[in-house]
N, C-alpha and C positions, 0 to 999 in steps of 0.2 A: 493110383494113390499119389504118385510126383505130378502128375498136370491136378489130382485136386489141389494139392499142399500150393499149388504156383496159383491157382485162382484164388487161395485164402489169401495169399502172401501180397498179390496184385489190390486186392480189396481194402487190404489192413493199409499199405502205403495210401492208398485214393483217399481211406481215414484222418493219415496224417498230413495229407497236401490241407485238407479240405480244413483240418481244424486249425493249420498254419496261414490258411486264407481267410476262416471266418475274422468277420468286424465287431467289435465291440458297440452290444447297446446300453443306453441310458437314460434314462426316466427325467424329464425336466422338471426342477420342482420351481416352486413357488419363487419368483424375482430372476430366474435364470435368464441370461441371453446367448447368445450364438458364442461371446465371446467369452463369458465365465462358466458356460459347458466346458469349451474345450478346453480353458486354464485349468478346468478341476478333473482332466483326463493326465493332467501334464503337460500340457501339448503349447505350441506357439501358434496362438489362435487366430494369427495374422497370415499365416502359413496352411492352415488347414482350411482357413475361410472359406473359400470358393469351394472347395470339393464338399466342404460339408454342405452348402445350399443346393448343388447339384447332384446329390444323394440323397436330400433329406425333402425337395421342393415342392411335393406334393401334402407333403405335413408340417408347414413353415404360415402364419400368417401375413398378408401383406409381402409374402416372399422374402422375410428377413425375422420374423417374432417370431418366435416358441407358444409352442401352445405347453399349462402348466399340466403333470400327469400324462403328459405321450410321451411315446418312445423313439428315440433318433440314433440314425447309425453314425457312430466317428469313424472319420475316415483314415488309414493306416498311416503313420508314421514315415520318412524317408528318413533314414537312418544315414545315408550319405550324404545329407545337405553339408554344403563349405560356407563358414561364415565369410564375411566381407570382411577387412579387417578396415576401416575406415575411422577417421574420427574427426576433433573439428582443435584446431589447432586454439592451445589456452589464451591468448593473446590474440588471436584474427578470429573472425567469422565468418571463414570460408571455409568451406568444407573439403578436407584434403583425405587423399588415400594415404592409408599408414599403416605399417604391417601391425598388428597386435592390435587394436585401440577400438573403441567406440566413438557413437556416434551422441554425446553429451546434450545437443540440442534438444535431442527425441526422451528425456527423461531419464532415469533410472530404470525404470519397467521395459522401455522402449530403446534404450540406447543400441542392443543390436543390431544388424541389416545383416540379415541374409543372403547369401546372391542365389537372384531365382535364375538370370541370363545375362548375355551381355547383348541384348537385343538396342540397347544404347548407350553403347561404348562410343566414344567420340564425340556424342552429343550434349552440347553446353542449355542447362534451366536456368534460368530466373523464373524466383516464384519471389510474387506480393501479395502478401495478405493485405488487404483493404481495412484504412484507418490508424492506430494503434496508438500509442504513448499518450499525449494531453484529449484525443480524440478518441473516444469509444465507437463511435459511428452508431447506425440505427439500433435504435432502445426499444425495450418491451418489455413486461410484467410474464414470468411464468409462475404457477405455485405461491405466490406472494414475495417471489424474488424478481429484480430488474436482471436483465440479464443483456449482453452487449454482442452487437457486429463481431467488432475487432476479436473477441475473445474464440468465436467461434469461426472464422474464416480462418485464425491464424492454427486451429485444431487442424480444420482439412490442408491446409498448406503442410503442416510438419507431416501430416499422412502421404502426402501426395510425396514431397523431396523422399521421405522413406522409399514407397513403393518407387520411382527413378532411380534412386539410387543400387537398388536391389538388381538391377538392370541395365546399373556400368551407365548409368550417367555420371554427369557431372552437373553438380547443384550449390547454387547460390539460393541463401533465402537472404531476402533484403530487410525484413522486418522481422525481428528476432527479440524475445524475450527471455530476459535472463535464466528466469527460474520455471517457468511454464513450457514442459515439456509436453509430448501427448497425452491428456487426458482422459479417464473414461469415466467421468462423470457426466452427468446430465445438465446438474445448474456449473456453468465455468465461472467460476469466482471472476470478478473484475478487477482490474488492476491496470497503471496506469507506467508503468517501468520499462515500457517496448521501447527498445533503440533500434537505429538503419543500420544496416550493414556499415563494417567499419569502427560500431560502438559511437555512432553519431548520434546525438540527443533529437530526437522529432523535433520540430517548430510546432509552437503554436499558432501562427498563423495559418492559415487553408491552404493560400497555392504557396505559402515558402514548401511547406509539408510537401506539397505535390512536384515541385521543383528537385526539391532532395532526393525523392524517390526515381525521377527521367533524369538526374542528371549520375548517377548511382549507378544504374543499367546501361547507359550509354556508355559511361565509360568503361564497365568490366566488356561490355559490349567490343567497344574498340580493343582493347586489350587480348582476347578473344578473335579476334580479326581470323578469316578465315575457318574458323569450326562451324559447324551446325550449330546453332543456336535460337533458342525460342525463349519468350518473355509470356510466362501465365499471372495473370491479375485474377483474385479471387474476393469476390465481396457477397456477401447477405444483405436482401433488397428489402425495403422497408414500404409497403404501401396499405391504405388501408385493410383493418382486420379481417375484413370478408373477403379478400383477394388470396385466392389460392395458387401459386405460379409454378410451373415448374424449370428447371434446371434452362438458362440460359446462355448463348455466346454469343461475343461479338467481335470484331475484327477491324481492322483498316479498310478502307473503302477498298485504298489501292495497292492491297498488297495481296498478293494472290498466295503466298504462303502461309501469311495470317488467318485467310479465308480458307483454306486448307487447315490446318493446325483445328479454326475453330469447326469445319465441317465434319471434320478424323470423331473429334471429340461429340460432337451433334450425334453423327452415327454410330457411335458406340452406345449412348445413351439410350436411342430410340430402338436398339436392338438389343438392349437387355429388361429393357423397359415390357417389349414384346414377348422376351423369355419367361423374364421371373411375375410381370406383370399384366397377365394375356387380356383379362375383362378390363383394364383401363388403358384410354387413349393420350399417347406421350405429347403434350401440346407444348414445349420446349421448344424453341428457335434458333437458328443463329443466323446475323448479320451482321452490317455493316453500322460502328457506332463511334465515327468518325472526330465527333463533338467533342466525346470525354480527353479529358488533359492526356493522361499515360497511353491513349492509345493516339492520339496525335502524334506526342512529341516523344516516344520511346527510340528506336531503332530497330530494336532486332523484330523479327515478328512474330506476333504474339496473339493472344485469346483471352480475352474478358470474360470472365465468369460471374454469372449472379446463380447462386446456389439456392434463393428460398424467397419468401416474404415471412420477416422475424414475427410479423405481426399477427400472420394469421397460424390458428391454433392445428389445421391437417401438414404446412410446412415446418412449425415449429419439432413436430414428431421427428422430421426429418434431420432436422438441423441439429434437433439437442440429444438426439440418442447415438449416442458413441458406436454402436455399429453400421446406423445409417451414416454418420458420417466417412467412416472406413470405408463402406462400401462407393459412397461418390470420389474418394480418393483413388480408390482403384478401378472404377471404370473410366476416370479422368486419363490417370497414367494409363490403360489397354488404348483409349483416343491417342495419346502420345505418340505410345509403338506406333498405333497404325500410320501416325501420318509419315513420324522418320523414317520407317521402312517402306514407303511409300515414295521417298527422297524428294530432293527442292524442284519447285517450278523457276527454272532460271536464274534470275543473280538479284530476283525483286523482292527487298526486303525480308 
C-alpha cells in the first residue's frame, strides 16, 4: 500500500512539473504579426523574437509571416531579465549609461534596453543612417503613398544601437531625429527635421552633408582613441523596379578590420538565410567600395550596408514590414558579436 501511495505521489508531482512547463498556444487572427502576437500575450516581443521563430519555423511563412487561423507556441517568459538602466542625456546626443533612465531616442514604446550580455562591453559604434534632414535619398510610390530611404534606414539604425546596446556597447547615432523614434508601421511618415550628432542642422549641399557626417566620426573617433571602435553606414539602394537585391557590404580596400567587420556580418546573414530560408539562394555580397566618400575619408573601420532596392516590390516587403526590418537589425548586431569577439587584426584601421 506505501510503495503504491509513493507511485501515485511520484505521478501526481511529474503532473505538476509537466503543467509548470507546458507553453501557452494561440490562434493568429486576421492582421497579426510575430510582433503584435506576442505584445497581446504581454510579452516584449523584441525579447521573445528569436525563440518564437525557432519554435514556431516550420509554421512561419517566408520564415517570418503568420499564417491567419494556425496555431503557434509562445515561448516562456524570463522572469529574471535586469533592465539596462541607460538613457540619452537632454541637452547632448550621446548616449550615456545612467542608473534609472531610458533610452528617449527609441520612442515611448521602445525606450527600454534590456541587457541580454555584455558580449560588447568596451566596444565603441557609430551608426549612420544614410541621407536624412533637407535629403530624403531614394523615393518610391507604395499603396499610393511616396515613401523615403532616409525614413527607413534610420528605423534599422535605432534597432541596431538598441540591440548593441543591450549587449554593453557603447553607441553613437550620428543622424538622429527628434521625434521618430522606432516605428512599427509600414508607410514611415516623411519628415525632414533629422539633425547630426551634436544638434547640428544637415547641409543642404551633397558633399557639405557628407563632410559633416566624416568629420563627426572622426572626431568622436579620436576622442575614443584607444577602444575598439567600428563605424556601420546603413542605406536603402534604389535601382530599377525589376531589380531584386539582396542584403549588401562593403568595406575599405585596405583595411583588413573593415573587411572583417563587413565579412562577420556577410556570414551571419548567409547562415541564417540558410536556417530560416533553406529553398532560396543568399546572393548578397561583401567587398571592397573604396570610391564612396564615408568610406574613404572615415577613420575607424567600418561596413557599408545597402539593405534593399526601395524600388523593387519582393525588397520593398523587406524593408517596410516592421518585423523584417528587426530581424535585419538583429542579425546585423549577431555579425557585430561575431567579429568583436573574434578581436582586431593588428593596429590596421
Amino acid at each position: 500500500m506505501k510503495g503504491r501511495f509513493l507511485v501515485v505521489l511520484i505521478f501526481l508531482t511529474q503532473m505538476v512539473v509537466c503543467a509548470q512547463d507546458s507553453l501557452t498556444v494561440v490562434t493568429a487572427e486576421k492582421g497579426d504579426g510575430i510582433l503584435s502576437l506576442l505584445r497581446k500575450q504581454g510579452m516584449n516581443p523584441y525579447d521573445a523574437y528569436d525563440d518564437f521563430i525557432a519554435m514556431n519555423i516550420s509554421n512561419l511563412r517566408d520564415s517570418v509571416h503568420l499564417y491567419e487561423g494556425r496555431d503557434y507556441v509562445i515561448p516562456k517568459v524570463q522572469l529574471d531579465t535586469v533592465a539596462i538602466v541607460d538613457s540619452i542625456q537632454q541637452k547632448s546626443t550621446k548616449i550615456k549609461k545612467i542608473i534609472g533612465d531610458e533610452f528617449a531616442i527609441f520612442g515611448e514604446k521602445h525606450a527600454s534596453v534590456l541587457s541580454k550580455s555584455e558580449k560588447l562591453k568596451g566596444a565603441v559604434y557609430y551608426l549612420v543612417s544614410g541621407h536624412g534632414g533637407p535629403d530624403p535619398g531614394a523615393m518610391a510610390v507604395y499603396g499610393g503613398k511616396s515613401i523615403a530611404e532616409d525614413e527607413y534606414a534610420y528605423d534599422i539604425t535605432l534597432r541596431l544601437a538598441k540591440e548593441l546596446l543591450s549587449h554593453g556597447a557603447i553607441v553613437y547615432v550620428i543622424i538622429r531625429d527628434p521625434n521618430d523614434g522606432i516605428r512599427d508601421a509600414r508607410i514611415l511618415e516623411i519628415d525632414h527635421d533629422e539633425v547630426a550628432y551634436g544638434d547640428k542642422v544637415i547641409p543642404l549641399n551633397h558633399s557639405a552633408r557628407l563632410r559633416q557626417r566624416v568629420d563627426i566620426v572622426n572626431q568622436l573617433h579620436a576622442k575614443n582613441r584607444g577602444k575598439f571602435q567600428r563605424l556601420i553606414v546603413t542605406h536603402v539602394d534604389s535601382r530599377s523596379k525589376g531589380q531584386n537585391i539582396d542584403v549588401f557590404f562593403y568595406h575599405h580596400k585596405d583595411s583588413k578590420n573593415g573587411k572583417k567587420l563587413a565579412e562577420s556580418i556577410h556570414k551571419t546573414f548567409r547562415k541564417k538565410y540558410k536556417k530560416y530560408q533553406p529553398n532560396r539562394t543568399y546572393t548578397g555580397t561583401f567587398g571592397d567600395r573604396t570610391g564612396l566618400y564615408l568610406v574613404k575619408r572615415t577613420h575607424p573601420a567600418m561596413a557599408y550596408i545597402e539593405i534593399g532596392n526601395i524600388r523593387n516590390v519582393k525588397d520593398q516587403r523587406r524593408i517596410l514590414d516592421p518585423e523584417n526590418r528587426q530581424a535585419l537589425a538583429k542579425w546585423i548586431s549577431e555579425g557585430v558579436i561575431l567579429d568583436f569577439e573574434s578581436g582586431e587584426i593588428g593596429r590596421i584601421r
